[in-house]
MARRO-148917 format. One record per residue (C-alpha): x, y, z. Coordinates in steps of 0.5 Angstrom, whole numbers, padded with zeros to 4 digits, always signed. Each point is the difference from the previous one (the first is absolute). Layout:
! residues N
XYZ
...
This chain:
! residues 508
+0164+0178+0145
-0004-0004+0005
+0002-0007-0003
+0007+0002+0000
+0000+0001+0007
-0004-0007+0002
+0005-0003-0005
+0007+0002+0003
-0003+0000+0007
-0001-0008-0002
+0006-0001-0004
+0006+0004+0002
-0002+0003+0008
+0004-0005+0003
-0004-0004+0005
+0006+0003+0006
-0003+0007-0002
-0007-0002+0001
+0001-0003+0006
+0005+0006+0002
-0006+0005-0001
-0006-0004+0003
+0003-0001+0005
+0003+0007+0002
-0006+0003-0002
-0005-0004+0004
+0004+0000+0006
+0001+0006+0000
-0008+0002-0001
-0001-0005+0006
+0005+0005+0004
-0001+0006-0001
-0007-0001-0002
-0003+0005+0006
+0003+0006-0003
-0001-0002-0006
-0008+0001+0002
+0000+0005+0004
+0003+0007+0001
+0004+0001+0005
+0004+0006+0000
+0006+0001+0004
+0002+0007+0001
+0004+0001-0006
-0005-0004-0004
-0006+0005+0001
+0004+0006-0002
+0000-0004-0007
-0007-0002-0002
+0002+0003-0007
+0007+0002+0000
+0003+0000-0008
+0008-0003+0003
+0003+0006-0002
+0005+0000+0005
+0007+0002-0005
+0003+0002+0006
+0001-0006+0004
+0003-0003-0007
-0006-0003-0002
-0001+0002-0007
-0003-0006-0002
-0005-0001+0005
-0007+0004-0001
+0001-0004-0008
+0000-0008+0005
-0005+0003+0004
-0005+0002-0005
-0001-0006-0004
-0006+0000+0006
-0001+0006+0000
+0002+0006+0005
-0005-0003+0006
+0001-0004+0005
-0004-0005-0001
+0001-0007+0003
-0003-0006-0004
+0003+0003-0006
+0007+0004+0003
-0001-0008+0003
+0000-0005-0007
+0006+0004-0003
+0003-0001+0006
+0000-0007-0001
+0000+0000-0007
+0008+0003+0001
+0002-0004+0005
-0002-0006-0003
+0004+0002-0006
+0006+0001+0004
+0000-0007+0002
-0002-0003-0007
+0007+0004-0002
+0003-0003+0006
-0002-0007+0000
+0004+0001-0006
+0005+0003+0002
+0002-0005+0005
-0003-0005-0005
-0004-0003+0005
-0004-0007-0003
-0003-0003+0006
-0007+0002+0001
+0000+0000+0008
+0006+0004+0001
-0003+0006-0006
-0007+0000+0005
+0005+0001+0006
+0004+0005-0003
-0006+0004-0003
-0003+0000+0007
+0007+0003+0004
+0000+0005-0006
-0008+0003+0001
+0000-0001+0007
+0007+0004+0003
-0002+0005+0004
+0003+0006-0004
-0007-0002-0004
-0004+0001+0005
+0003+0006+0002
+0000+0003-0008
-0008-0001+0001
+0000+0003+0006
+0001+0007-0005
-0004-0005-0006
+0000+0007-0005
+0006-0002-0002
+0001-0007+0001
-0002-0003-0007
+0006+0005-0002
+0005-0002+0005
-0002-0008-0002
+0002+0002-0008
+0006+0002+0002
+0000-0007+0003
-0001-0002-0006
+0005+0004-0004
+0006-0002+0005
-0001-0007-0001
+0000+0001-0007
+0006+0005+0000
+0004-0007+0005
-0003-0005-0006
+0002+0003-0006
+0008+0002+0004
+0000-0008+0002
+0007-0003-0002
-0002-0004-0006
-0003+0007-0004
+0004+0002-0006
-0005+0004-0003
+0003+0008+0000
-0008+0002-0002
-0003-0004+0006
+0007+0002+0005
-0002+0008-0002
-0007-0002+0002
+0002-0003+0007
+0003+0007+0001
-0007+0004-0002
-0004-0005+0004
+0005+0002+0006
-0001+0008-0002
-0008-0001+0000
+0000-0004+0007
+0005+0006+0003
-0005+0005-0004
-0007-0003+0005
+0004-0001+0006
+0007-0001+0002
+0000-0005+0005
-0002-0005-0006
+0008+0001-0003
+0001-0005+0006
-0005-0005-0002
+0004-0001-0006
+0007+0000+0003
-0001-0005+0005
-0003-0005-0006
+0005+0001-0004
+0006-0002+0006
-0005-0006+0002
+0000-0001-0009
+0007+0000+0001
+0001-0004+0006
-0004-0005-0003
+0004+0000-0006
+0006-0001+0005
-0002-0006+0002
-0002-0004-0006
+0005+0003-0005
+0007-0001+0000
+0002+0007-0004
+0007+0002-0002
+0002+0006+0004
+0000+0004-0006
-0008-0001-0001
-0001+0001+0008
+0002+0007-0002
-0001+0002-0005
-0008-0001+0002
+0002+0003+0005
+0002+0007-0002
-0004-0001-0006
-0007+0001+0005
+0003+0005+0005
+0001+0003-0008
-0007-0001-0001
-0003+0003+0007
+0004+0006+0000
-0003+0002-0007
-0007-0001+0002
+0002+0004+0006
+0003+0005-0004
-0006+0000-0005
-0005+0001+0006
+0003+0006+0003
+0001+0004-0006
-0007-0001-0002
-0002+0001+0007
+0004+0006-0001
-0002+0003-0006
-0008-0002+0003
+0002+0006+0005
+0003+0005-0005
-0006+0000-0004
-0005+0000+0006
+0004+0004+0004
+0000-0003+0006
+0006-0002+0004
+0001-0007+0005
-0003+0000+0007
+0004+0000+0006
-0004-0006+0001
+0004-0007+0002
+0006+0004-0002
-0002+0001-0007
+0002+0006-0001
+0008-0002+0003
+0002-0006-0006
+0006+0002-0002
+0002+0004+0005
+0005+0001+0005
+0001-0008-0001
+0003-0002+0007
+0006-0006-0001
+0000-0002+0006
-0007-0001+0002
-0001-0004-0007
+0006-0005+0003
-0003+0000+0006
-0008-0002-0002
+0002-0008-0003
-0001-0003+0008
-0005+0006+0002
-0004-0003-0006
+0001-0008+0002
-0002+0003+0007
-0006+0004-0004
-0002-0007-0003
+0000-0005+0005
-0004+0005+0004
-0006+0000-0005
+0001-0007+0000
+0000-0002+0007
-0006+0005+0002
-0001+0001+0007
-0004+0004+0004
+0002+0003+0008
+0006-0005-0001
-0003-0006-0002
-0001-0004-0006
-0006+0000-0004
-0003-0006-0003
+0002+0003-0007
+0007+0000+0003
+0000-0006+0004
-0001-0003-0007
+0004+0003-0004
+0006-0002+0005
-0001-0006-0001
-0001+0002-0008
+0007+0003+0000
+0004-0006+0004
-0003-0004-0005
+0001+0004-0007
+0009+0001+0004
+0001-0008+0000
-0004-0002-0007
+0004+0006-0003
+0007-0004+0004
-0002-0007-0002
-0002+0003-0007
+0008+0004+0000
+0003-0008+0002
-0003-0004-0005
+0000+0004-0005
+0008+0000+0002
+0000+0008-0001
+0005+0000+0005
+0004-0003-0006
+0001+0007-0004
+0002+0006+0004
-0004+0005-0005
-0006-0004+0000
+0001+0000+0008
+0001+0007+0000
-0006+0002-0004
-0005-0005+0004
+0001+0003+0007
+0002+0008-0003
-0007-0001-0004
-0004-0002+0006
+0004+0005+0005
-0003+0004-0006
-0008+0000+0001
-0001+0004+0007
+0004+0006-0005
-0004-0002-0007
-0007+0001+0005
+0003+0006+0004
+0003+0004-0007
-0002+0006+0001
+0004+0001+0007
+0006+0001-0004
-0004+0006-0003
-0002+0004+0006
+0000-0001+0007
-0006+0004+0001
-0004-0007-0004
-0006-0002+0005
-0001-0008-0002
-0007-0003+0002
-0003-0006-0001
-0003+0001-0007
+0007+0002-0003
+0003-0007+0002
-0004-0005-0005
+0007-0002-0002
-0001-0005+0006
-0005-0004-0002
+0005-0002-0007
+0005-0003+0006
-0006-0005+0001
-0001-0002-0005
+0007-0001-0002
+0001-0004+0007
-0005-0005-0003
+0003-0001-0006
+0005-0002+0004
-0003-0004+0005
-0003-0004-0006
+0008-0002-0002
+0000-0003+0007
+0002-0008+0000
-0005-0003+0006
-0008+0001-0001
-0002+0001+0007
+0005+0006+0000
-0003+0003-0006
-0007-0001+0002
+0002+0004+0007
+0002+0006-0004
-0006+0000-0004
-0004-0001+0006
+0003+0006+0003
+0000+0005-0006
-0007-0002-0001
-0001+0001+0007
+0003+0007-0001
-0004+0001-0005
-0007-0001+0004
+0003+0004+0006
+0001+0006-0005
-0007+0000-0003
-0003+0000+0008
+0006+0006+0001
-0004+0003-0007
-0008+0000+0003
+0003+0001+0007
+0002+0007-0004
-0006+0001-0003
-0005-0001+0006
+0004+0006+0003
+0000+0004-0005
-0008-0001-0001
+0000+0001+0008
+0004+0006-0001
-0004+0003-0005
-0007-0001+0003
+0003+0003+0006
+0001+0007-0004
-0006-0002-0004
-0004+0001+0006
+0004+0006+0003
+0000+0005-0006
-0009-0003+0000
+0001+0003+0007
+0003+0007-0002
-0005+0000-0006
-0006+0000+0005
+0003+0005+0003
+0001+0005-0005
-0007-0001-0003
-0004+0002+0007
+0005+0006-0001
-0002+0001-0007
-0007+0000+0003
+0001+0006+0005
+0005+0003-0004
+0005+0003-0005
+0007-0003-0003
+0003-0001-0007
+0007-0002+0003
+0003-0005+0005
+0005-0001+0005
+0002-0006+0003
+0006+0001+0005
+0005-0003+0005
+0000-0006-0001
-0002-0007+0004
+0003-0004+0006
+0005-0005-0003
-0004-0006+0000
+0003-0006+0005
+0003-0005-0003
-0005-0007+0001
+0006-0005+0001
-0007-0005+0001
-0002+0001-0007
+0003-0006-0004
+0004+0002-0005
+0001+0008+0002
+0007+0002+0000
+0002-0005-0005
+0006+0001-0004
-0003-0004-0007
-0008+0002+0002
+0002+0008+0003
-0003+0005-0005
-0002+0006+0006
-0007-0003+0002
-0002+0005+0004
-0005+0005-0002
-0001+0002-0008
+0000+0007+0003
+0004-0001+0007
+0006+0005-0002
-0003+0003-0007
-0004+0006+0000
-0001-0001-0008
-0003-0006+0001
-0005+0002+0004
-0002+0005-0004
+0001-0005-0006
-0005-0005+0004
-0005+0006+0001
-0001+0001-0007
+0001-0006-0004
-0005-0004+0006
-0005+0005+0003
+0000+0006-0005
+0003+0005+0004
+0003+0004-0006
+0003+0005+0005
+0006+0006-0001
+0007-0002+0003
+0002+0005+0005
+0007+0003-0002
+0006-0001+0004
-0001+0007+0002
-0007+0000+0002
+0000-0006+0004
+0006+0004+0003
-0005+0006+0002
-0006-0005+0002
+0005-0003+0005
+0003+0006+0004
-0008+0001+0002
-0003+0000+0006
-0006-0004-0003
+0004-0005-0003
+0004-0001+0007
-0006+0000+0004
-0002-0006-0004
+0001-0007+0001
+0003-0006-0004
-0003-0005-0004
-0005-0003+0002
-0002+0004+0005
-0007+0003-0003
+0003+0008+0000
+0007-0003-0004
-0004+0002-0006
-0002+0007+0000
-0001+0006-0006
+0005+0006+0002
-0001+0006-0005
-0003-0004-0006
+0004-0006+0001
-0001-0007+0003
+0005-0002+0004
+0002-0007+0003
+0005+0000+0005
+0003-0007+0000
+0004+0001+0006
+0004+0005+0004
């Protein structure tokens, strides 16, 4: 078996696949390697440290299966290589797809691929991030085997499941997918004179496809909830899909979401342009007039329908990234849902590497290049704060754990109650990176708003195996005269045992 592996990786692994995961998988060591290493949780992650996925009522039917192929534990360096191991599968189907041969363009798209941001904040909450990287994986395998010249009707019915699976582990992942198979099609359109039948036939043939592994998706997900008898949460509008569809929302969302759009883009903070921004300005006034200078001479103007595809396909990719939109308006998109951008990178460097003149193409490639290495900075930048975030609630909950055992000393408790909660800590605009859209990840304390994750840094760190007080009982505590007379944290008398409970008051 072994010999047989060694022999295909030798004889039939193409030399661009070998480059395509090298490249995505040292890259991405080199970027994320500080997470990898450490563990830095965030508030989200520390409630995950073991967590099965099983979460069926956000539609994620498939996920605790992706996730457990590392186990149910959080644990960085593993979690970390299949993470990178997905990732650098996904560009290996993608160099594919696109059909890239030049070695140096296979390097620079590995490297937009693995270090956009929606990585980086994906890793923020790393106990799934191995998951979400497989579905990656899955939608660039659904939009290769969807590719134009795909005959095969077993191959189109697993593109359809591909699509099914990545919907199954996490929804967002839908529009990695679309958006490569509209930057597939626009590429087609510009190397290929096709008559109008075929254009339409591809066409139809593929939105066939996608509303099948759609519809695949949501009656698993729907029989998963019967047999479990569990019902969809309200979270991100879950609950809603289907529901009181508004048309007139619908049809005014396409320019919201090109403003949507530009505004990741062009990221800013109190009003200005951020580097990232400044670059991608740049990035876009580049990508805009090679995309015009491809359309004149390829002579596309010459064919109506194929003008109208070229431009109704671009207008198309802020739509095919925000997709879910048109579902529910209650949908809340962050950073790690928008992966689908960095396959507009890389179709950018596709296209700039059909530029006549090659000091133009050295620019772009300089720039894309540029944005790469800003982003891996962006992503340690992220890191360090995440670490500076934890150490804080590190050192906090060790301060509340001396306090609670000198009582242990004089007195008896089995139960906690932790109440109020802390000042809101004041944004620190002179904290590099703080209030970054693509790094901002709530880099305030571990426990600064949670009660739950102090009690859970209690009891994982310091061993402070205490019974949560109900809601009831901290009710009671609070309409004391003991507990008013208390002062809040961290003052000595913030902690303080009031009828066989320790009670730790935050704030007023």
């Amino acid at each position: 078996m072994g010999s047989s592996i060694i022999l295909w990786y030798k004889e039939k692994c193409r030399k661009q696949w070998k480059t395509a995961f090298i490249a995505t998988f040292i890259i991405g060591l080199l970027t994320h390697a500080y997470k990898f290493l450490n563990f830095l949780p965030n508030h989200d992650s520390f409630l995950n440290i073991y967590h099965s996925q099983n979460i069926l009522a956000s539609g994620r039917w498939f996920l605790s299966i992706a996730c457990g192929l590392s186990s149910f534990y959080d644990l960085p360096w593993i979690t970390g290589l299949f993470t990178l191991f997905f990732a650098a599968t996904a560009m290996v189907i993608i160099t594919e797809f696109f059909k890239i041969d030049n070695p140096i363009l296979i390097i620079i798209c590995s490297a937009l691929l693995v270090t956009y941001p929606a990585i980086t904040n994906t890793l923020y909450y790393s106990y799934t991030a191995d998951g979400y990287m497989l579905a990656m994986a899955l939608a660039a395998l659904s939009a290769f085997l969807m590719r134009f010249e795909q005959k095969n009707k077993l191959l189109l019915l697993t593109a359809a499941l591909s699509l099914c699976l990545t919907c199954g582990i996490y929804q967002a992942y839908v529009s990695f997918a679309l958006v490569l198979i509209l930057c597939g099609f626009i590429k087609d359109l510009i190397e290929n004179n096709r008559t109008v039948k075929e254009y339409f036939s591809f066409i139809f043939s593929r939105i066939g496809l996608i509303a099948t592994g759609l519809a695949a998706y949501y009656i698993i997900w729907q029989l998963c909830m019967f047999f479990q008898d569990t019902t969809a949460t309200d979270y991100q509008g879950i609950s809603e899909i289907g529901n009181n569809i508004d048309f007139i929302r619908i049809l005014k969302l396409p320019a919201s979401l090109v403003f949507s759009y530009l505004s990741v883009m062009l990221e800013t903070v109190n009003g200005k342009l951020t580097a990232a921004g400044i670059l991608n300005l740049v990035f876009l006034i580049c990508f805009a007039v090679t995309a015009i200078l491809i359309f004149i001479r390829n002579k596309i103007y010459q064919n109506i329908i194929r003008t109208v595809l070229f431009l109704f396909s671009f207008a198309l990719i802020p739509t095919a990234t925000y997709i879910w939109l048109f579902t529910t308006e209650h949908v809340g998109y962050h950073i790690l849902m928008l992966q689908s951008i960095a396959i507009v990178y890389i179709f950018a460097a596709i296209l700039f590497e059909k530029l006549s003149f090659k000091k133009v193409r050295a620019f772009c490639a300089l720039l894309l290049v540029i944005i790469s290495l800003n982003y891996a900075v962006l992503a340690n930048t992220g890191y360090h704060l995440l670490q500076r975030s934890y150490e804080a609630s590190y050192a906090q909950t060790m301060q509340m754990a001396i306090r609670i055992d000198e009582k242990a000393e004089q007195e008896d408790f089995d139960t906690i109650a932790i109440v109020n909660t802390l000042p809101n800590e004041t944004y620190n605009s002179a904290i590099p990176g703080n209030g970054t859209p693509y790094i901002n990840s709530q880099f305030a304390k571990i426990t600064a708003s949670s009660h739950r994750n102090i009690y859970e840094f209690l009891r994982y760190y310091f061993n402070v195996n205490l019974i949560s007080a109900n809601e009831d009982l901290q009710n009671e505590i609070q309409k004391s005269e003991e507990f008013k007379n208390m002062d809040v944290w961290p003052a000595k008398d913030s902690v303080k045992v009031i009828d066989n409970v320790i009670v730790i008051k935050l704030g007023e």
